[in-house]
N, C-alpha and C positions, 0 to 999 in steps of 0.2 A: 504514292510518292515515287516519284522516278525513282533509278538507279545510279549512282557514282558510276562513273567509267573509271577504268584504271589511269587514263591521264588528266584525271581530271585533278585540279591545282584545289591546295585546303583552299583557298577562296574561292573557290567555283562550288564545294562542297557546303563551305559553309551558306554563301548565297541562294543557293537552289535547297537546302534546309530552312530557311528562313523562309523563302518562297511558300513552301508549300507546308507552311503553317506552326513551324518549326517554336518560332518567339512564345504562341499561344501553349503550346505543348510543355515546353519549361517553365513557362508562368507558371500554369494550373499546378503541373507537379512540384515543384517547389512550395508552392500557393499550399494546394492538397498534402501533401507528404512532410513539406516543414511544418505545417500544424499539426499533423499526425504525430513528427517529431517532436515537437516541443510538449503533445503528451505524455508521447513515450519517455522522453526525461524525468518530464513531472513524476508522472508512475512509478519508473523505476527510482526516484531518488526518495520517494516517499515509502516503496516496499524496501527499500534499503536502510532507510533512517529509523522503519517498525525494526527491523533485526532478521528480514529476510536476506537468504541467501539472494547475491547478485544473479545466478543462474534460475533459480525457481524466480524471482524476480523479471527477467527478460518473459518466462513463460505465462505468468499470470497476465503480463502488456501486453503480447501478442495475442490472444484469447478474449480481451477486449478490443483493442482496434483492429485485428486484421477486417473481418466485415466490414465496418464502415467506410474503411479506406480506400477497400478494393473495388465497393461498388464507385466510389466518387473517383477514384483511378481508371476503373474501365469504362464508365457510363463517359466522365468529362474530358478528363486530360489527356486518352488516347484513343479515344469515340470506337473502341473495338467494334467490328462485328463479331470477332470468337464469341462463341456461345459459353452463358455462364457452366455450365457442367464441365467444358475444355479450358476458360480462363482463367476459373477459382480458383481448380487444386495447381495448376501452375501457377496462379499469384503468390498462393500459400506454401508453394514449395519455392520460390523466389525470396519471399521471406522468414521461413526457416532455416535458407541456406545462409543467409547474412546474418541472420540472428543463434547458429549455432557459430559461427564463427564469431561474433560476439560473446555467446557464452565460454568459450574457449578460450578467451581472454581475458573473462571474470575467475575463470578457474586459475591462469596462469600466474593475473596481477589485482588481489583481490586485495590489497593493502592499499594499493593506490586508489581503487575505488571506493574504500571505506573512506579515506582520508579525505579526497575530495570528491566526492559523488556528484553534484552539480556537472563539474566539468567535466568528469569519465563520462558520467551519461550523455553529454551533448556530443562529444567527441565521437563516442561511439555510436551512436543515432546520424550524426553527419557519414559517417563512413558505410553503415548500412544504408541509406538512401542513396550515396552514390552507385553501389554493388548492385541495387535493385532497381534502377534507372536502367541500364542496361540489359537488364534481362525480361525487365517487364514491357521496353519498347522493341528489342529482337525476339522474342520468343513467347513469353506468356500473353502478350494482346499483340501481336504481329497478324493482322488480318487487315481487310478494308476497313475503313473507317464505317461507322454505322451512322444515317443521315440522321439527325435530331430535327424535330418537327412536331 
């Protein structure tokens, strides 16, 4: 993917993201990670409705989907070539870092959660896949693309 120049106009930005494959990229991740999400709700609202704590809660969801995700995250939606030994523990500290800041917020506002869990979990599943969009496309699969064939 080329580079932004520094004068380059958001529509020149956004255009030349588009260009080189940009629409396909938020599909699958959206595609990928909103299903991922809408587990992760499920899960967490169902270890929350057993009488699990919201924070051992987020831990038991991540322990099931991280794997699945991260391989359909690095194999499709951002065709990594980092190697998995380099792109795992960074996927997985990409998603610890959202998910402990999630727990931090089960700890802070754990009423609100009880109260309505449906929409805490979704809320907060929305705000951890924006936090991890970012860092999974700068840094944790930031390599060439890998050819599929």
């Amino acid at each position: 993917m080329e580079l932004f120049s520094a004068s380059s106009s958001p529509l020149q930005r956004i255009e030349l993201f588009l260009r080189n494959g940009g629409f396909r990229e938020l599909f699958l991740f959206a595609l990928i990670g909103g299903t991922g999400a809408v587990v992760y709700a499920a899960l967490n609202y169902g270890f929350t409705s057993a009488g699990i704590r919201p924070s051992v809660s987020i831990a038991l969801t991540l322990a099931v989907l991280i794997p699945p995700v991260y391989y359909l995250q690095h194999r499709l939606t951002f065709r990594s070539g980092r190697s998995h030994l380099s792109a795992f523990p960074r996927y997985a500290g990409a998603q610890l870092f959202g998910n402990v800041l999630a727990m931090i917020a089960t700890e802070l506002f754990p009423a609100p959660i009880k109260a309505h869990p449906i929409h805490a979990w979704i809320v907060i599943a929305f705000v951890v896949a924006a936090i991890n969009y970012g860092i999974l496309k700068f840094w944790a699969f930031s390599h060439r693309p890998a050819t599929i064939g």
